[in-house]
C-alpha positions as CSV (number, residue, x, y, z in Angstrom):
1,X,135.3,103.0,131.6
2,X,136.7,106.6,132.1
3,X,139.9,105.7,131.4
4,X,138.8,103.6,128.1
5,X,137.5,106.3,126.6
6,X,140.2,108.4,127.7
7,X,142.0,106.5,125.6
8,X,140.2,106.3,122.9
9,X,139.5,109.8,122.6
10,X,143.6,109.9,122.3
11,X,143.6,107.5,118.9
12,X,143.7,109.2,116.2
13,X,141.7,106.4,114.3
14,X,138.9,106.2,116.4
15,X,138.4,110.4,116.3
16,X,138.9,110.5,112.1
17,X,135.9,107.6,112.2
18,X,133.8,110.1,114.9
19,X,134.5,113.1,112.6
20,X,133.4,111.1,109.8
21,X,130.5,110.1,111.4
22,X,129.3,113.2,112.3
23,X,129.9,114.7,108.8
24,X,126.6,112.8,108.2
25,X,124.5,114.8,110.5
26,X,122.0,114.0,113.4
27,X,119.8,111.2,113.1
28,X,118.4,108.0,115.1
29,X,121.0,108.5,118.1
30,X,122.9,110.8,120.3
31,X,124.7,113.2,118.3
32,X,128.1,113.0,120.6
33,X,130.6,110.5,121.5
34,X,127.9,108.6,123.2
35,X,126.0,108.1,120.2
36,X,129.2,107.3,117.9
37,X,129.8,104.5,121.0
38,X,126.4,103.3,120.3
39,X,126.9,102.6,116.6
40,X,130.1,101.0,116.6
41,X,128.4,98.9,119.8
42,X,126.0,97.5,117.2
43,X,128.4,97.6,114.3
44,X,130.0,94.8,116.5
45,X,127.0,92.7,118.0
46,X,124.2,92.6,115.6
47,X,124.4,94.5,112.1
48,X,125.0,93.3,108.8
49,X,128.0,93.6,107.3
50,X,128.1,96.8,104.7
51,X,128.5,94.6,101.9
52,X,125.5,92.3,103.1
53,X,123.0,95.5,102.3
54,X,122.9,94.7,98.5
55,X,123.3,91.3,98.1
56,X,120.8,89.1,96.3
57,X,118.4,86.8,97.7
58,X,118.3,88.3,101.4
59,X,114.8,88.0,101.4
60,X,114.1,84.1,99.7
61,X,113.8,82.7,103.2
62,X,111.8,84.9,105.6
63,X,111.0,83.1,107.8
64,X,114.4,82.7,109.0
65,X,114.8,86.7,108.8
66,X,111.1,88.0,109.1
67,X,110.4,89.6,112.3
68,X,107.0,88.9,112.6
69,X,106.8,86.0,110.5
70,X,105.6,83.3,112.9
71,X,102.4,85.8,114.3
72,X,101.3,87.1,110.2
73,X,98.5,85.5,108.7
74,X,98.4,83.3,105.4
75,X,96.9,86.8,103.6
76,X,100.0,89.2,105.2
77,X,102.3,86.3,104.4
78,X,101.2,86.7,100.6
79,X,101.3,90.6,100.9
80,X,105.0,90.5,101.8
81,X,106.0,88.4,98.7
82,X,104.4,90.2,96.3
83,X,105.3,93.8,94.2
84,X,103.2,96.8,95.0
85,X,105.2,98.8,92.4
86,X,102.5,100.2,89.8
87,X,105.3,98.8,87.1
88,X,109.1,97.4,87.0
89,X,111.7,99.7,88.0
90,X,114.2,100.7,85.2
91,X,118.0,100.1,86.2
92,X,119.3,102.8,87.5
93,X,122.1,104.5,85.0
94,X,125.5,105.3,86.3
95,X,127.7,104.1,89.5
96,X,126.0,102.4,92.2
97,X,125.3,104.6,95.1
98,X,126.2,103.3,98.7
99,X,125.5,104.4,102.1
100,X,128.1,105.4,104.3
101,X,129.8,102.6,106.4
102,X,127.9,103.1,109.6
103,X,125.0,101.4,111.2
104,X,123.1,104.5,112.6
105,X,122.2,107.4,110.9
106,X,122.3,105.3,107.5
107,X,123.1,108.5,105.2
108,X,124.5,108.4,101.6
109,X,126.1,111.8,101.4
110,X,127.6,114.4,104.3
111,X,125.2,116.9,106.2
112,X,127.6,119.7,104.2
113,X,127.7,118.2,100.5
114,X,126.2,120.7,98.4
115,X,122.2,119.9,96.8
116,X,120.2,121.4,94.2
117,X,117.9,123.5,95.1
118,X,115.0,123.1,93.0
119,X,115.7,119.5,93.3
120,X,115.5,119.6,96.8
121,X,111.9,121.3,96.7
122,X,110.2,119.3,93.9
123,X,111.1,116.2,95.4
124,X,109.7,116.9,99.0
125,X,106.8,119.1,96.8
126,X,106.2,115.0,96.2
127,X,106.7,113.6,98.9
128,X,104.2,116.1,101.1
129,X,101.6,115.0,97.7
130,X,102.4,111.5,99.2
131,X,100.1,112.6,102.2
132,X,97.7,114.3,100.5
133,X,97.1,111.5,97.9
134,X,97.0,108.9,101.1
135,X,95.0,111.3,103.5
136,X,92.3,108.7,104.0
137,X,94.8,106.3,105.8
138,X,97.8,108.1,106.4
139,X,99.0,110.8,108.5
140,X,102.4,112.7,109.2
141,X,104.3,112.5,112.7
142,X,107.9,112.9,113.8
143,X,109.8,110.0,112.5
144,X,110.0,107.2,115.5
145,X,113.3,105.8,113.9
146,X,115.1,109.0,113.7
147,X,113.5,110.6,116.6
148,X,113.1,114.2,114.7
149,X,112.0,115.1,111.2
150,X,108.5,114.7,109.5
151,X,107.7,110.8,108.6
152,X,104.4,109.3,106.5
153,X,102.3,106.8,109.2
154,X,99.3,104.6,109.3
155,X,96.9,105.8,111.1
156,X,96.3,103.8,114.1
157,X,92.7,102.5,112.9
158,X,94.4,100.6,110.0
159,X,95.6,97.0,110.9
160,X,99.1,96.9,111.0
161,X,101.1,94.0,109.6
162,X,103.6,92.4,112.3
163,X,106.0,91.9,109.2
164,X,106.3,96.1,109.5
165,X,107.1,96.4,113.5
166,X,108.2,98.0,115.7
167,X,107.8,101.3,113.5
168,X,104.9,102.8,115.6
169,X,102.8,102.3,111.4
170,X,105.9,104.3,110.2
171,X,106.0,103.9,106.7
172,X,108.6,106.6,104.8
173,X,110.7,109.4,105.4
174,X,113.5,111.5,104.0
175,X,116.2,113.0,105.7
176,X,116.7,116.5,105.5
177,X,120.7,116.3,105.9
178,X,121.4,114.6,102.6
179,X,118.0,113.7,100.4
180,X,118.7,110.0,101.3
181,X,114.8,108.3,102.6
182,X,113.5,105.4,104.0
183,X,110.9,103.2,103.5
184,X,109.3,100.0,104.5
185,X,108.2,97.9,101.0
186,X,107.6,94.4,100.4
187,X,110.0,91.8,100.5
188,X,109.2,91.4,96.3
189,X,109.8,95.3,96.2
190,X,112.7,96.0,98.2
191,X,114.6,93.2,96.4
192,X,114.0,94.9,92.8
193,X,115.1,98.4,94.3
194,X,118.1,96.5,95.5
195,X,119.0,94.9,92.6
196,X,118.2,97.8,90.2
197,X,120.5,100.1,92.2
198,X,118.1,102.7,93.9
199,X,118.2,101.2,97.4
200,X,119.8,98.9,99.8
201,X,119.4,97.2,103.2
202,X,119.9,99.1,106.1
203,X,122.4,97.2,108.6
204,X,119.8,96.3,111.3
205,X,117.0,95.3,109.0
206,X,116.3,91.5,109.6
207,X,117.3,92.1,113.1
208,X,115.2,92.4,116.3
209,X,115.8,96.1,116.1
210,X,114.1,97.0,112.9
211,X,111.8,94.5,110.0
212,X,113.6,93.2,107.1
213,X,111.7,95.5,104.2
214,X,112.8,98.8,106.0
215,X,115.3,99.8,103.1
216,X,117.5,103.2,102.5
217,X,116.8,105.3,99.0
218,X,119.6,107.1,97.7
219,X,119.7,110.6,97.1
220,X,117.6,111.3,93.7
221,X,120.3,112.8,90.8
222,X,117.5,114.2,88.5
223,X,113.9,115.2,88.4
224,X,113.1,112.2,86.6
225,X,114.6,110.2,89.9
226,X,112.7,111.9,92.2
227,X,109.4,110.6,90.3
228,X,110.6,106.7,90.6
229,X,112.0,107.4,94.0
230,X,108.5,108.3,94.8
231,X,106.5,105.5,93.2
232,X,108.9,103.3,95.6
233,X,107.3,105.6,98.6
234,X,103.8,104.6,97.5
235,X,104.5,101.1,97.1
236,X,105.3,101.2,100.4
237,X,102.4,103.3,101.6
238,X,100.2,100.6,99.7
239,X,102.1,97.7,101.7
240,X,101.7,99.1,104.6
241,X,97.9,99.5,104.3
242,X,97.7,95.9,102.9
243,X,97.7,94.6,106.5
């Protein structure tokens, strides 16, 4: 083993994709070599390919994909299929957006890339009005997919649906490096941010590691995207409570 990674550590290849996946910041694993290992490990064995994060239709047959599926109730079952957006999301104008090509952390942009500064603040001013508007139900907690940083959860006396494990009732959070979120929604809702260009997939999502609606937000470009990246947050907060 030693010697492997010797080895390894001698390919110039392997070191440009460690740089590059450092670039992103810390987040979900190890922020070393061992952590780098760790992604490619399940880049290999059990994620998604990066183009399978945006295609149509993931989400027609859950109960092939569904983590959960087999234990949720008729009612939960419903829940997942339907939109808990308060109104269709518009397309989103210009390129698509994609996340970087690595499992884990799933980032669209580098720790260093430059952000606006009064974007930056109105758009977590939001988010924190996410907890306030939810307080009867919700509460805030270090995130227990990234393992540091502030996420939104259930509190532990609302039912949670097993279409949403294993998050711990984890429902959203943004990452500090880059302004990139995550968020569980329905299947309904994560296919329209999908197709409209605000979200995709993350790699593991239909996998035994993390539920199929867990889905990655890109980085809002304007004030006017931080308000619709944040009626996706509270269609997720009102899955989540939905049971």
């Amino acid at each position: 083993m030693g010697s492997t990674l010797s080895s390894k550590h001698e390919d110039p290849s392997f070191m440009e994709g460690f740089r590059r996946w450092k670039a992103m910041g810390e987040g979900g694993t190890s922020y070393d070599m061992s952590g780098y290992i760790s992604n490619l490990t399940a880049e290999k064995t059990l994620a998604f390919g990066v183009d399978e994060t945006i295609k149509p239709g993931f989400y027609n047959k859950p109960e092939k994909r569904a983590t959960g599926w087999s234990r949720a109730t008729e009612t939960q079952r419903a829940n997942a299929r339907k939109s808990f957006l308060k109104e269709p999301l518009p397309v989103r104008p210009g390129p698509r957006a994609r996340a970087k090509p690595f499992v884990y952390p799933q980032r669209e942009r580098n720790a260093a890339d430059p952000q606006d500064p009064l974007l930056k603040k109105a758009y977590l001013d939001a988010f924190d009005k996410l907890g306030e508007t939810n307080g009867g139900f919700t509460k805030w907690g270090i995130s227990a997919l990234e393992k540091h940083g502030r996420a939104l959860f259930l509190q532990s006396s609302v039912p949670l649906t097993p279409l949403a494990h294993p998050t711990d009732g984890e429902i959203c959070h943004i990452h500090d490096t880059d302004m990139s979120g995550h968020v569980t929604l329905s299947f309904a809702d994560a296919e329209e941010v999908i197709q409209k260009g605000w979200g995709e997939r993350h790699r593991l999502s239909g996998t035994s590691w993390i539920h199929i609606g867990f889905t990655l937000l890109y980085v809002p470009n304007s004030m006017e995207e931080t308000e619709i990246l944040n009626r996706i947050y509270q269609a997720g907060v009102d899955f989540m409570r939905s049971g």
